[in-house]
N, C-alpha and C positions, 0 to 999 in steps of 0.2 A: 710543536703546538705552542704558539704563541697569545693570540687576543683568544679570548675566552666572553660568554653570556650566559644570564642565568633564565632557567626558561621554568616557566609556571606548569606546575603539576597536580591532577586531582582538583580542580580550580582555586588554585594558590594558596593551597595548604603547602607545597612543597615547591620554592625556588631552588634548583640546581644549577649548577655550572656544568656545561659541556662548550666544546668547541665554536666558536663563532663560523668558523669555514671546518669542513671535511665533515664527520660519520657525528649524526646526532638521535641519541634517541629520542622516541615518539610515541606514537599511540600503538604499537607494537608492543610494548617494554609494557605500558600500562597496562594492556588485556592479558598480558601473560601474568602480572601478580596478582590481574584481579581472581586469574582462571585461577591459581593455585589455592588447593582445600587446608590451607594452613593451621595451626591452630595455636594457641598460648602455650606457652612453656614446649613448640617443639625446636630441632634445629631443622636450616633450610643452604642447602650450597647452591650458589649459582657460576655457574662454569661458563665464562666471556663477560663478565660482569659490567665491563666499559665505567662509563659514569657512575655506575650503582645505582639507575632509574629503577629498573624493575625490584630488587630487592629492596630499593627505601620506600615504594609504592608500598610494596607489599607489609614493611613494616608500620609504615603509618595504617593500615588498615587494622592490621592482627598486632597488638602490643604483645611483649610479652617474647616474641622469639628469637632464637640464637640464629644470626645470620652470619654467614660466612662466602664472601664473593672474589672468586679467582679470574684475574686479568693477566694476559701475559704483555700489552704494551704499556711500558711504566708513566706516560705522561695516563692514559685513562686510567690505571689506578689509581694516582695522585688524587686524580677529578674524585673520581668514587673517595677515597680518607678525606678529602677538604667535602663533600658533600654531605657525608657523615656526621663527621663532627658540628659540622654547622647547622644540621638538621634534629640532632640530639640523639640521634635515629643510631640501633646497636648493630653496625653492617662491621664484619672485620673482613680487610683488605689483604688476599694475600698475592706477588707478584709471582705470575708460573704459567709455566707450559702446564697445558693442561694432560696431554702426555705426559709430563714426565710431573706428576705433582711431589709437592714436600710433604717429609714425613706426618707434620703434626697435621694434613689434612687425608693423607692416606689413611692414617690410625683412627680414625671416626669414621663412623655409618650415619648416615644423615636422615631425616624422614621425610626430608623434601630436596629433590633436585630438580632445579628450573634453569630451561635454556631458549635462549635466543640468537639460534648459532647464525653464522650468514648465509646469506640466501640462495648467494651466486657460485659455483664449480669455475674453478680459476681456469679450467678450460674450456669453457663457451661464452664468449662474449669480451669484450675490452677492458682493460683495468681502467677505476676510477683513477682521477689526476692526484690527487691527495692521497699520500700513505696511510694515513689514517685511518681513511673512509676503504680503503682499498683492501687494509687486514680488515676490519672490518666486519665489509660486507663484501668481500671476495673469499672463495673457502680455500684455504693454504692448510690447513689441515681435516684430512675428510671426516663428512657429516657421523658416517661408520663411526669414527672415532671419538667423537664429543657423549654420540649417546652410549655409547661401551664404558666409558670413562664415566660417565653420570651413575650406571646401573651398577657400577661396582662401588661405588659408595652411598649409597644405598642401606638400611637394614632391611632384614626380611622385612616383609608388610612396605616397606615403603613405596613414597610414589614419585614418577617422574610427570612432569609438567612441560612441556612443551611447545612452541609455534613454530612456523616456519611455510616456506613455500606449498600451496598444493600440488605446485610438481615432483615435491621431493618426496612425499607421501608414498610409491612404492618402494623408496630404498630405505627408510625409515621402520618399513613394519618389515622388512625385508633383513636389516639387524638387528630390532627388539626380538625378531621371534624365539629366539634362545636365551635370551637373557630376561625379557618381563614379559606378564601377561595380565589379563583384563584390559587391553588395549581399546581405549576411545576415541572415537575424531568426532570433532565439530568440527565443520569445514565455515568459513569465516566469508562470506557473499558480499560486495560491495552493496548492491541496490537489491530488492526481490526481485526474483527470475533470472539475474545473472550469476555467472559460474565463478564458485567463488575463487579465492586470486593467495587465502591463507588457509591454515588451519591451526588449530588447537587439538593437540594430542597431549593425553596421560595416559599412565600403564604404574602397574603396582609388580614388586617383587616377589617371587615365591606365590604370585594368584596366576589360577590357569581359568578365571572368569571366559567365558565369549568376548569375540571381537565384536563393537557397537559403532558404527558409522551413525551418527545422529542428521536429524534434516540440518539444512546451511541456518545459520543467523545470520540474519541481516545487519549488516552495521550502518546503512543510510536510507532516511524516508526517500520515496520521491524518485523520480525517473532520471532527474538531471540535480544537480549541486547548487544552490541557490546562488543568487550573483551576492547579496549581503547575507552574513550568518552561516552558519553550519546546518546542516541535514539530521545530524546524529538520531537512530530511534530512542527512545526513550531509557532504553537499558542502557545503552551504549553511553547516552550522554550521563547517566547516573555514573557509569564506571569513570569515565573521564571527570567527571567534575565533580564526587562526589566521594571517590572511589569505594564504591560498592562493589561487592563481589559480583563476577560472573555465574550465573545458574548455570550450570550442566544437565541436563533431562534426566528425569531419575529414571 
């Protein structure tokens, strides 16, 4: 990873560096800190942490919390410590397989674990050109094992935070079902009436709450994409450009 850019976040409260070519995050990373019900004074891990978009979002929203973000490719760590430091923002970088983590992160229980694993099963479909973008967003180590590895560091009561594909939604509840429960999905719709394309899932530790599949949000007004400007609904553009939390239905 060589040329580097800084891209505006939450509307330019936050300039980061991420890669000028290969895997950059986006409005992905955004909606996942905004989903997260974090609160002052707690701790949050994020496991693939890349640039550390989603946890310095998350920190500029909620002051106040102990964040800790694990990357296993060392140029995206790097990104994450220099974005950190330049943002003031308290994210501590650590570099690791998320399999096989380091002690001083095994020995903590966390109250917030947030992930943005990749999208794509390294066996269907073509690798990106860009190594980067390829670990990435290509899964070289299975989804099974990001959220196993999140729910063990965990304290009781804790909560896991999640996004990711809505096709990956039955192997997802398919490995939380033993390890957490109160499990929730917003399912995440491009436009109304179409089938949405993410979702947002959490689940709490040691809770045997019911399963809640909630109606889609929408995240664009409008039938087609404007030729000048954005669509965003109103919530959406609040989260992006404002960074307000996402409501959850009570």
């Amino acid at each position: 990873m060589t040329a580097l850019r800084q891209d505006g976040f939450l509307g330019g409260r936050l300039h980061l560096w991420q890669p000028a070519a290969g895997y950059r995050a986006g409005i992905d990373a955004v909606l996942l800190a905004a989903a997260t019900p974090a609160e002052a004074g707690q701790s949050v891990l994020e496991l693939g942490c890349g640039a550390g978009v989603a946890s310095l979002c998350l920190a500029a929203r909620v002051p106040g919390l102990a964040l800790t973000g694990v990357e296993l490719q060392p140029a995206y760590a790097a990104l994450a410590r220099r974005n950190a430091a330049e943002t003031g923002l308290p994210l501590e970088v650590v570099e690791a397989d998320l399999t096989a983590l380091p002690a001083e992160v095994k020995a903590q229980s966390y109250d917030h674990a947030i992930l943005n694993p990749p999208y794509f099963r390294r066996d269907r479909g073509s690798a990106a050109p860009d190594p980067g973008r390829e670990r990435a967003m290509g899964e070289a180590t299975p989804l099974a094992d990001w959220l196993a590895a999140a729910a063990r560091r965990l304290r009781p009561g804790g909560r896991l935070t999640a996004i990711q594909r809505a096709e990956r939604l039955p192997e997802m509840l398919a490995t939380l079902s033993p390890l957490l429960g109160s499990v929730e999905v917003l399912p995440l719709s491009p436009r109304d009436g179409r089938a949405a394309k993410l979702i947002l899932l959490r689940a709490r530790k040691g809770r045997q709450g019911p399963f809640r599949l909630h109606a889609p949000r929408t995240l664009h007004e409008g039938v087609a994409h404007p030729k000048d400007g954005d669509s965003y609904t109103p919530e959406v553009a609040a989260i992006l450009r404002d960074g307000a939390a996402l409501s959850w239905p009570g």
